[in-house]
C-alpha positions as CSV (number, residue, x, y, z in Angstrom):
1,X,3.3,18.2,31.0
2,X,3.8,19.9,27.6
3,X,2.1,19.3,24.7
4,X,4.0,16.9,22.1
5,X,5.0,19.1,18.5
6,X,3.9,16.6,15.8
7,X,6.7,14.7,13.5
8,X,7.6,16.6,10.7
9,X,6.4,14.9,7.3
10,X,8.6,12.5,5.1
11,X,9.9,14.8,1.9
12,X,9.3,11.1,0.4
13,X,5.6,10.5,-1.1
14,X,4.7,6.8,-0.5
15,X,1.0,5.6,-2.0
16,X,0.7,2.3,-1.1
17,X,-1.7,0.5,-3.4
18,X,-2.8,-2.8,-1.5
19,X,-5.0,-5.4,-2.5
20,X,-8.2,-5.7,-0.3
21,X,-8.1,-8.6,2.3
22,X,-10.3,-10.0,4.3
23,X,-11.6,-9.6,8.3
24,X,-9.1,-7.0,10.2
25,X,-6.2,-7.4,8.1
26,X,-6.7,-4.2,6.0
27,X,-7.1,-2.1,9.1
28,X,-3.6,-3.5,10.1
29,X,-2.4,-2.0,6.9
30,X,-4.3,1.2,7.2
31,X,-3.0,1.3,10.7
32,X,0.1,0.6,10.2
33,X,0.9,2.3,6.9
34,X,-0.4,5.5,8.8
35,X,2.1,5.2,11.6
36,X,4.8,4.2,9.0
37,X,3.9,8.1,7.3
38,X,2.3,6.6,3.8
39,X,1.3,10.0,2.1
40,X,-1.5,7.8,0.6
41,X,-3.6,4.5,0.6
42,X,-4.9,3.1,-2.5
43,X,-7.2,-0.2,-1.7
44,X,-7.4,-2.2,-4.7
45,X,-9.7,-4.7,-6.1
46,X,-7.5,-8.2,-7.4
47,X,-8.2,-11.2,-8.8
48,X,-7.6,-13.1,-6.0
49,X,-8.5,-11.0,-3.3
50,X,-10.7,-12.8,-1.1
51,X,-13.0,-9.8,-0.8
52,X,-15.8,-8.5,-2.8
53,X,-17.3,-5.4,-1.9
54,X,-20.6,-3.7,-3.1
55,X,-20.5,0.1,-3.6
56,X,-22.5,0.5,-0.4
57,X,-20.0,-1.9,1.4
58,X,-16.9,-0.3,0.0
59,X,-18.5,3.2,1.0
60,X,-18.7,1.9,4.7
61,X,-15.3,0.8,4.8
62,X,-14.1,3.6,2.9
63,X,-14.9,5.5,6.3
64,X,-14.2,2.8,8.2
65,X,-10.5,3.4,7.2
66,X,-10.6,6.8,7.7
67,X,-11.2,6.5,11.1
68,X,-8.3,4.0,11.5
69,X,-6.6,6.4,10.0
70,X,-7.5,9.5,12.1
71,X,-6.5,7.2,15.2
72,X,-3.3,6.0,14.2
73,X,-2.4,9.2,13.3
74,X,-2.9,10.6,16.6
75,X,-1.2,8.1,18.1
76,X,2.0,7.7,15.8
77,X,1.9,11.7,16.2
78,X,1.8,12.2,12.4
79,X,0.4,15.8,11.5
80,X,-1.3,15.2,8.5
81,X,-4.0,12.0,7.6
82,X,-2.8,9.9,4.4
83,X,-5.3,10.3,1.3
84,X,-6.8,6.8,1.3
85,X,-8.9,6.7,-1.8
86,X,-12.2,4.7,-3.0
87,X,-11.4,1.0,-3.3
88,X,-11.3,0.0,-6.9
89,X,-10.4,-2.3,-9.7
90,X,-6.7,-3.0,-10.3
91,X,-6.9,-2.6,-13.7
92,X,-8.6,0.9,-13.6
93,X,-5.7,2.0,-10.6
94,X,-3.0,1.3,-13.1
95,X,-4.5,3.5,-16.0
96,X,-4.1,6.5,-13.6
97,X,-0.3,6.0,-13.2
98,X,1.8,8.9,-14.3
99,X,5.2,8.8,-15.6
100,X,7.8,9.9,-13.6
101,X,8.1,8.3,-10.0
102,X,9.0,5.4,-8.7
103,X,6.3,2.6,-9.2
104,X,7.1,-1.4,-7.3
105,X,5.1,-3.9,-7.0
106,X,5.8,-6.5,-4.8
107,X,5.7,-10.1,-5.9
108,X,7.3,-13.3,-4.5
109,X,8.2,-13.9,-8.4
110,X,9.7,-10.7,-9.4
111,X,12.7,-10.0,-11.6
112,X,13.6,-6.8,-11.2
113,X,16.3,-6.7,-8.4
114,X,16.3,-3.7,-5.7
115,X,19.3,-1.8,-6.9
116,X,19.2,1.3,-7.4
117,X,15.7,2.0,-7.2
118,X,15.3,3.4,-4.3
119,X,17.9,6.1,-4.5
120,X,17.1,10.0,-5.1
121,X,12.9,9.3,-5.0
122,X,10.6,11.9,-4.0
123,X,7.6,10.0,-4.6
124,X,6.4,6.3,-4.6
125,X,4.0,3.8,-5.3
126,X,4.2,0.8,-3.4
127,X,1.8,-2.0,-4.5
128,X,1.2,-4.9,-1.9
129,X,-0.9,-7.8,-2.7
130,X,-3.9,-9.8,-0.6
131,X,-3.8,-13.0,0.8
132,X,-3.3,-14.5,-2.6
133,X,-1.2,-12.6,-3.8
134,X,-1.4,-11.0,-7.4
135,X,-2.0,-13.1,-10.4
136,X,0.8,-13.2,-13.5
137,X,-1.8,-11.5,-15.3
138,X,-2.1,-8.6,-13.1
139,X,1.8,-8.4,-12.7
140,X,2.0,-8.5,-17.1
141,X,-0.5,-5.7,-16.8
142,X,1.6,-3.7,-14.3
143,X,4.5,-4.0,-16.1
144,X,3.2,-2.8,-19.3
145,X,2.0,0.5,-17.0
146,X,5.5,0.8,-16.2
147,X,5.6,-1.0,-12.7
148,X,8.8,-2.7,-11.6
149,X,8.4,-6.4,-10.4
150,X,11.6,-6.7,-7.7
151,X,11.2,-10.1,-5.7
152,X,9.1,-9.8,-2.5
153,X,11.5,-12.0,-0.2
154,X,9.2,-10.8,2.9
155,X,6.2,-11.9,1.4
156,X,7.7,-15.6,1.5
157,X,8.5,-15.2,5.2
158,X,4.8,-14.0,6.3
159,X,1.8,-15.6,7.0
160,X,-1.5,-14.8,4.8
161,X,-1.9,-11.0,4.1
162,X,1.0,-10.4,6.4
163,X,1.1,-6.4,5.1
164,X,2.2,-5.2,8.0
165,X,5.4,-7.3,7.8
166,X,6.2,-6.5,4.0
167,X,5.2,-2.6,5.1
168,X,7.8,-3.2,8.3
169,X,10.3,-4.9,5.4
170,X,10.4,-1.7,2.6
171,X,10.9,0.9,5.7
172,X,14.1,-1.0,6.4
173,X,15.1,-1.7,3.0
């Protein structure tokens, strides 16, 4: 049997910025955002995330994750790991945006349509919320950092912290 040559790398950078949720759901989206070729995961603190973490927590899932991620990767036969970061606070994630890029978070109440922007990207950061989804103040907030808002239709259609659908959803779209 030979040896499998690993998948070349998307030329497209996608961070995806997800809120924290609770039990196995996160390692679905670590998981599955790996398979999917996310250059990096940014867990993120919300205000209605069901999950509260304390630095020693967050440090073991932290690893936790990476070792999702080490696994999926093998298995998706990606040749590089994504960067997932520290969880943090929302509010401190969005002070570290730079301009330039492609920046969407996805909210059942958005009003920014799709259009065009998704054409010509090289890079891409894809925020996804927990099972609450993200409050209006946190969207105000990531607007003023620049963020589009389009309408999260597959969020509608999917069950409690249903990431892996709404990841599923933006591949196609």
């Amino acid at each position: 049997m030979k040896p499998c040559r690993p998948l070349p790398e998307s030329p497209l950078r996608i961070t995806l910025w997800h809120g924290i949720c609770r039990g196995s759901h996160m390692d679905y989206v670590v998981q599955k955002a790996t398979e999917l070729g996310v250059h990096a995961i940014q867990p993120v603190f919300t205000t209605r995330g069901v999950i509260r973490l304390d630095k020693q927590r967050a440090q073991k899932k932290f690893k936790h994750w990476q070792k999702i991620a080490i696994s999926a990767a093998e298995q998706s036969g990606r040749s590089r790991l994504p960067d997932i970061r520290e969880p943090r606070p929302l509010t401190e994630s969005l002070a570290t945006i730079q301009p330039g890029g492609q920046h969407l978070m996805l909210d059942p109440d958005g009003t920014a349509g799709f259009g065009n922007l998704l054409t010509a990207l090289q890079e891409i950061i894809l925020f996804t919320s927990p099972e609450g989804g993200f409050t209006q103040e946190e969207c105000a907030e990531a607007q003023a950092a620049g963020v589009a808002c389009p309408p999260d239709s597959a969020h509608r259609d999917s069950i409690r912290g249903g990431a892996g659908n709404r990841a599923k959803y933006c591949r196609r779209s």
